[in-house]
C-alpha positions, 0 to 999 in steps of 0.5 A: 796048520805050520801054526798050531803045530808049532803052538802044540809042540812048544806046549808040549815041551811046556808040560814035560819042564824042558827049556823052550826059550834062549836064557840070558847071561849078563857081563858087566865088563870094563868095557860096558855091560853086554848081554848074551842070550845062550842061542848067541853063544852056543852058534860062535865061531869058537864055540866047540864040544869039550869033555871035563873028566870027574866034573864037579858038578856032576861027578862023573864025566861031561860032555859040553859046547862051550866058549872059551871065558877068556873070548867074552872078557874083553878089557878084563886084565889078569890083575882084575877081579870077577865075580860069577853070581849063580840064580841061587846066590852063590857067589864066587869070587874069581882072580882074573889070570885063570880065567883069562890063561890060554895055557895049563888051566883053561876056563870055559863057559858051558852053555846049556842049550834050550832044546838039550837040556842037561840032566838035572844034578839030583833027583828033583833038582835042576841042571847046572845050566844055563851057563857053567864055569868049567875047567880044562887041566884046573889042578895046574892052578889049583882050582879048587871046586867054588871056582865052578859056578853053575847056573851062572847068570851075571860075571862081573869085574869088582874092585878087590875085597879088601877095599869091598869088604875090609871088615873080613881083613885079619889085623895087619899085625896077624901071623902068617898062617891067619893071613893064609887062611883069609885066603882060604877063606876067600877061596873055599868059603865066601862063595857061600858065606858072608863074615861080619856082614860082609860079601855078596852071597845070598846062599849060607849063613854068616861065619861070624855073627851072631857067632862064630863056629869056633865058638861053638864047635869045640875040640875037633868037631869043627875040621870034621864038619867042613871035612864031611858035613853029614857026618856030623848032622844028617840033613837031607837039605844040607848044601855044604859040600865036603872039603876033602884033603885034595881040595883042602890040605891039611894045612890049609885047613888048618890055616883056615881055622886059625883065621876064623879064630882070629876072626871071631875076636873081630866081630863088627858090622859092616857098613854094607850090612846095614843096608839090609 
């Protein structure tokens, strides 16, 4: 009877979508690859309830059990350098010290658990589980919101993009603004974007072949665009979010621009392109 009770009620939660079974996070580490199932994190010592004002998947203020990010990292140092992978593709690029930082900014890691799903971030659309990169206090280091990978399921140290990817570098003798905005890129854009073939996000499409969108988006279009994408083409399956001037300061936007100018005169394949 305990059986086929069981059997019913796991049916049950079949038919109305919600998640019957633990979900996996992967971490390829100095240390080895270790797998953590979400029962495994949500039941750790220093698991705890957080609440993350103006979420930013959410938009609105959150409650989460979460593990502190720096606890799971083990043999990370802050000079290193991590990737968050999302189920979609998404691929956001992180520097260590935040992450790793016990003070001021404190990354988390939400953990979405199976028998209390969080709400779906639109209508028709999933949650942001199983595992969601969040942030106590991120304006202390300028956290901006691609440092917020949701449905998260591998983080994993690499090498630094330039020696991944030198296709996306500026040229040595590039001013000062293009090479601050390769940083705006790194920050803001490659998450999403990959430029000349190069980076690991599956999500958007490239920022520079076969064209680059300083090519094609005269005048002031193009700072309208990464400022309030709907505002230039209504798509109701358009991704991009808007950059506001919180996010993306004037002039770093216009930073931005100067490298993808610059960039656009730069055009090559990568190597890693090819393998595609």
């Amino acid at each position: 009877m305990r059986a086929l009770l069981a059997f019913l009620l796991s049916g049950l939660a079949i038919c109305v979508g919600l998640p019957v079974f633990a979900v996996e996070l992967t971490l390829e580490l100095p240390g080895g690859t270790q797998v953590w199932q979400s029962t495994e994190l949500l039941t750790r010592p220093d698991a705890q309830t957080i609440q993350i004002p103006g979420d930013v998947a959410y938009k609105r203020d959150m409650h989460y059990r979460a593990v502190p990010l720096a606890a799971l990292l083990k043999g990370v140092a802050p000079g290193d350098h991590l990737q968050a992978v999302a189920r979609d593709g998404f691929a956001a690029e992180l520097a260590a010290a935040p992450l790793l930082a016990q003070q001021g900014e404190r990354a988390w890691l939400a953990v979405e658990d199976p028998a209390q799903p969080w709400p779906p971030l639109a209508k028709g659309k999933p949650s942001a589980g199983p595992f969601y990169l969040v942030w106590e206090s991120p304006r202390a280091a300028a956290i901006g919101p691609e440092q917020w990978p949701f449905q998260v399921v591998r983080i994993r140290r690499l090498a630094p993009l330039a020696e991944r990817f030198p296709t996306l570098l500026p040229a040595v003798t590039a001013g000062n603004d293009i090479q601050a905005g390769f940083a705006q890129f790194q920050k803001n854009c490659l998450a999403c974007h990959r430029l000349n073939g190069a980076g690991d996000s599956q999500f958007g499409p490239d920022l520079n072949l076969p064209h680059n969108p300083t090519e094609y988006l005269a005048g002031d279009f193009l700072r309208q665009y990464i400022r309030d994408p709907q505002s230039m083409r209504r798509w109701p399956q358009g991704r991009m979010p808007g950059f506001s001037p919180q996010v993306l300061s004037d002039a770093e936007l216009q930073q931005l621009l100067a490298y993808l100018r610059h960039m656009a005169g730069r055009k090559q394949h990568s190597p890693e392109q090819n393998r595609f």
